[in-house]
C-alpha positions as CSV (number, residue, x, y, z in Angstrom):
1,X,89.2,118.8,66.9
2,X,86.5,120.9,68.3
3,X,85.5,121.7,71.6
4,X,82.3,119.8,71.6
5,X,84.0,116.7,70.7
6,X,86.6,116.8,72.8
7,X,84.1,117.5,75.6
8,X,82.1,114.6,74.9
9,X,85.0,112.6,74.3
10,X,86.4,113.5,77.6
11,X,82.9,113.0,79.2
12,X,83.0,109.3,78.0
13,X,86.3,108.5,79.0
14,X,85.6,110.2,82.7
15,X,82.5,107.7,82.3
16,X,84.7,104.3,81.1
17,X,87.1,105.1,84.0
18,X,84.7,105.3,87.1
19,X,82.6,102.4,85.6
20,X,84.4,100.2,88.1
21,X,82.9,102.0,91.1
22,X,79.4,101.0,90.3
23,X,76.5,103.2,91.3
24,X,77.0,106.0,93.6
25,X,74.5,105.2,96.2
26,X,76.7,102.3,97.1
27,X,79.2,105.5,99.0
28,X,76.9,107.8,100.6
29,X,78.8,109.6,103.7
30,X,77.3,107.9,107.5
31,X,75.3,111.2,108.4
32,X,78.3,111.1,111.2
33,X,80.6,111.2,108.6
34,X,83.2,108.5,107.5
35,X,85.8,109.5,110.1
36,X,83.8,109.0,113.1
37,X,82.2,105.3,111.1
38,X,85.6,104.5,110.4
39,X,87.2,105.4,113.6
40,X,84.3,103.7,116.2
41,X,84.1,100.7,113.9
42,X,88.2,100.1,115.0
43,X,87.5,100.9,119.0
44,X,89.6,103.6,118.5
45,X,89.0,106.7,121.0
46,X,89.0,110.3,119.9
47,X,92.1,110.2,122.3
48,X,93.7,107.7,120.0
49,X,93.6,109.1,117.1
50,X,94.7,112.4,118.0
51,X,97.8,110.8,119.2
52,X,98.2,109.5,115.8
53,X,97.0,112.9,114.6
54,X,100.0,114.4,116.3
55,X,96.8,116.9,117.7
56,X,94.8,117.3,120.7
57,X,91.4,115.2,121.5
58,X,88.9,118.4,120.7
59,X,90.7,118.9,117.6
60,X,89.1,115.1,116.6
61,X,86.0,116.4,117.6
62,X,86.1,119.3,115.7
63,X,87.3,117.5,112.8
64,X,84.7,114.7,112.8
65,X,81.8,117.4,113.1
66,X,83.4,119.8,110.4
67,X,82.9,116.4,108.4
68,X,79.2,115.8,109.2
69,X,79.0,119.8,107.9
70,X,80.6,118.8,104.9
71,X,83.1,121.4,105.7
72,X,86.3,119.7,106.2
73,X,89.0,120.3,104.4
74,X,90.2,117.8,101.6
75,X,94.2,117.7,103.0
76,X,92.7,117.2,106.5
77,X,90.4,114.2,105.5
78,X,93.6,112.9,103.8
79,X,95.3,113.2,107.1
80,X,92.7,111.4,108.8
81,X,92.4,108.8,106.7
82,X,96.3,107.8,106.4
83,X,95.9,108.1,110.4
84,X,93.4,105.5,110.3
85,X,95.3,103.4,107.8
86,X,93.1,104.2,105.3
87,X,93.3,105.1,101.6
88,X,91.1,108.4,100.6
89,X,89.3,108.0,97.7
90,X,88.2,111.5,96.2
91,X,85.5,111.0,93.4
C-alpha cells in the first residue's frame, strides 16, 4: 500500500473515532483555564488542592495561570485533573 493511501486511510479512521465528540467548539478552554473552572465550580480553595497536590498554595497559582498561558505541562494537567477527580481528556 502506498503512502497516500495509507494517509488518507488513517485520516478517515482518526475522523470515524472522534466522531463521538461532536464539534469542537462544544470544549473550548474557560479563558481561566479548566483547572481554576473545575476547581471553583467544587468550592475548593487553592489551599485545598494543593493539599491534594502534595504542593504548596502558590504552586496552584502558578499552575492555574501557566494554564491560562497555555503553557502547562501535559503530565502536570494530568496531575491536576486526577487531584480533582477528574479524567483528562487529551484530543
Amino acid at each position: 500500500m502506498d503512502k497516500a493511501r495509507l494517509a488518507t486511510q488513517s485520516r478517515a479512521s482518526l475522523d470515524e473515532r472522534f466522531k463521538e465528540f461532536g464539534a469542537v467548539s462544544r470544549y473550548t478552554a474557560p479563558v481561566r483555564g479548566w483547572t481554576k473552572a473545575v476547581r471553583e465550580a467544587l468550592g475548593m480553595t487553592t489551599a485545598q488542592l494543593a493539599k491534594r497536590l502534595g504542593v504548596k498554595q502558590p504552586s496552584v497559582v502558578a499552575i492555574e495561570q501557566s494554564e491560562a498561558k497555555a503553557t502547562i505541562e501535559l503530565a502536570t494537567l494530568r496531575r491536576v485533573a486526577e487531584a480533582l477527580d477528574c479524567t483528562l481528556v487529551y484530543a
